[in-house]
C-alpha positions as CSV (number, residue, x, y, z in Angstrom):
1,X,0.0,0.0,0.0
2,X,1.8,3.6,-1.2
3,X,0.8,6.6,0.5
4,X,0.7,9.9,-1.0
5,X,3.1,12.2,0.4
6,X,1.1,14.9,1.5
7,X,-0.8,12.1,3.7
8,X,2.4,11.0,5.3
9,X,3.2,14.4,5.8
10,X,0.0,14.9,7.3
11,X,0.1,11.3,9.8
12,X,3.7,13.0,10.7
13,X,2.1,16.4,11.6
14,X,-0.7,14.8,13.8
15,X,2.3,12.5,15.7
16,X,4.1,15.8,16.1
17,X,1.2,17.8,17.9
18,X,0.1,15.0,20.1
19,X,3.6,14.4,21.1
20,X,3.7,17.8,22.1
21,X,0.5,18.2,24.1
22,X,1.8,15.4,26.3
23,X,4.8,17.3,27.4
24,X,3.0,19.8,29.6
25,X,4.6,22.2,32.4
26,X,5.5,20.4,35.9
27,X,3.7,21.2,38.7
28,X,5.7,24.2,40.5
29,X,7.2,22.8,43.8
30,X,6.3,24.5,47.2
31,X,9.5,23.8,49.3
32,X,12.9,23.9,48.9
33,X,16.1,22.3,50.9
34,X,18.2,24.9,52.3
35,X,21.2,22.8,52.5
36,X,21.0,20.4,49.3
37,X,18.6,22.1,47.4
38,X,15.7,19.4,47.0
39,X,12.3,20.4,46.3
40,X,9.6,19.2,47.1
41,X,5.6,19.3,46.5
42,X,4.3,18.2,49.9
43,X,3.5,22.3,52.0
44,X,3.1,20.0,55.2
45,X,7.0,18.5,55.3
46,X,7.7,22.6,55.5
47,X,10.1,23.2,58.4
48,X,11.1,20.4,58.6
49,X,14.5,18.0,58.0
50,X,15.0,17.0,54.3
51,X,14.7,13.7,53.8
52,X,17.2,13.2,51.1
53,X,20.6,11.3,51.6
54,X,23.4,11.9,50.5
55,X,26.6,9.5,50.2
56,X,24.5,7.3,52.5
57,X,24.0,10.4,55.1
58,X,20.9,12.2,55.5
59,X,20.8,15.7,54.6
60,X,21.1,17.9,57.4
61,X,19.0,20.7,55.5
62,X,15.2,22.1,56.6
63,X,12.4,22.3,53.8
64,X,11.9,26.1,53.6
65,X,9.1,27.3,51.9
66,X,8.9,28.4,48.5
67,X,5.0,29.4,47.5
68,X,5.3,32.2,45.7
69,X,5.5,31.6,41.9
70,X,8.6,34.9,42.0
71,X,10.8,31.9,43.6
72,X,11.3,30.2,40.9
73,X,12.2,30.0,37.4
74,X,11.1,27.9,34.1
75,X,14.4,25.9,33.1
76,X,15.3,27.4,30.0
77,X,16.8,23.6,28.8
78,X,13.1,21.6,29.0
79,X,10.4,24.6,29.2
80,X,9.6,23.7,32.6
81,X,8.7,20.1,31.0
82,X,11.2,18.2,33.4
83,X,12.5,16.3,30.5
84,X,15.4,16.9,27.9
85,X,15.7,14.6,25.2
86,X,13.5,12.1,26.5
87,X,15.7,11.7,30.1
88,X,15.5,14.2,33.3
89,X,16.6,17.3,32.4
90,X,20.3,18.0,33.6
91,X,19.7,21.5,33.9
92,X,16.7,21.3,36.7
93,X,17.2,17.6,37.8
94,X,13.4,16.6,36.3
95,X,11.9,19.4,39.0
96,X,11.4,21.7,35.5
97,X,11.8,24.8,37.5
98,X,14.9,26.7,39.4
99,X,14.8,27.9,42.7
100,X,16.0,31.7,42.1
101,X,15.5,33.0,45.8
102,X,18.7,34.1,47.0
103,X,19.5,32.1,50.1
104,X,19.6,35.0,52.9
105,X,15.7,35.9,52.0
106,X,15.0,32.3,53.0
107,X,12.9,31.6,55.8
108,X,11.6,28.9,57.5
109,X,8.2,29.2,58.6
């Protein structure tokens, strides 16, 4: 079965625009580590010790809160997607956004 070209240029087109719908904007993250700089999407763990390790020691950070949509920045590498290239973007680390609050305005609530 031969296809015409301007269908195959059409399937193509319809592959390309679905492909693209699916790779929507993260969720913005609502804490933030102030030693390792983990995010995280959970408001209640705010104030608290990270849970991350590190090297097989646990991070000795607290979750500080970062609400406000002015502490952080869309990763110019995936669009705030999360991915690059179909792996985690090594820009952001997956998260999609970058924490841009400098770390003296930090507080822990």
């Amino acid at each position: 079965m031969r296809f015409s070209r301007q269908l195959c240029s059409a399937l193509v087109n319809a592959y390309t625009r679905t492909y693209d719908n699916h790779m929507l904007k993260r969720e913005l993250p609502v804490t933030h580590c102030t030693q390792c700089g983990g995010v995280g999407y959970n408001s209640r763990v705010a104030d608290r010790r990270c849970s991350k390790t590190i090297a097989g020691e646990r991070c000795g950070g607290t979750n500080a809160n970062a609400l406000n949509r002015s502490d952080w920045e869309d990763c110019s590498y995936c669009e705030a997607t999360g991915y690059y290239r179909n792996k985690d973007c090594p820009q952001c680390q997956g998260v999609g956004y970058l924490f841009v609050r400098p770390r003296e305005k930090q507080t822990i609530v």
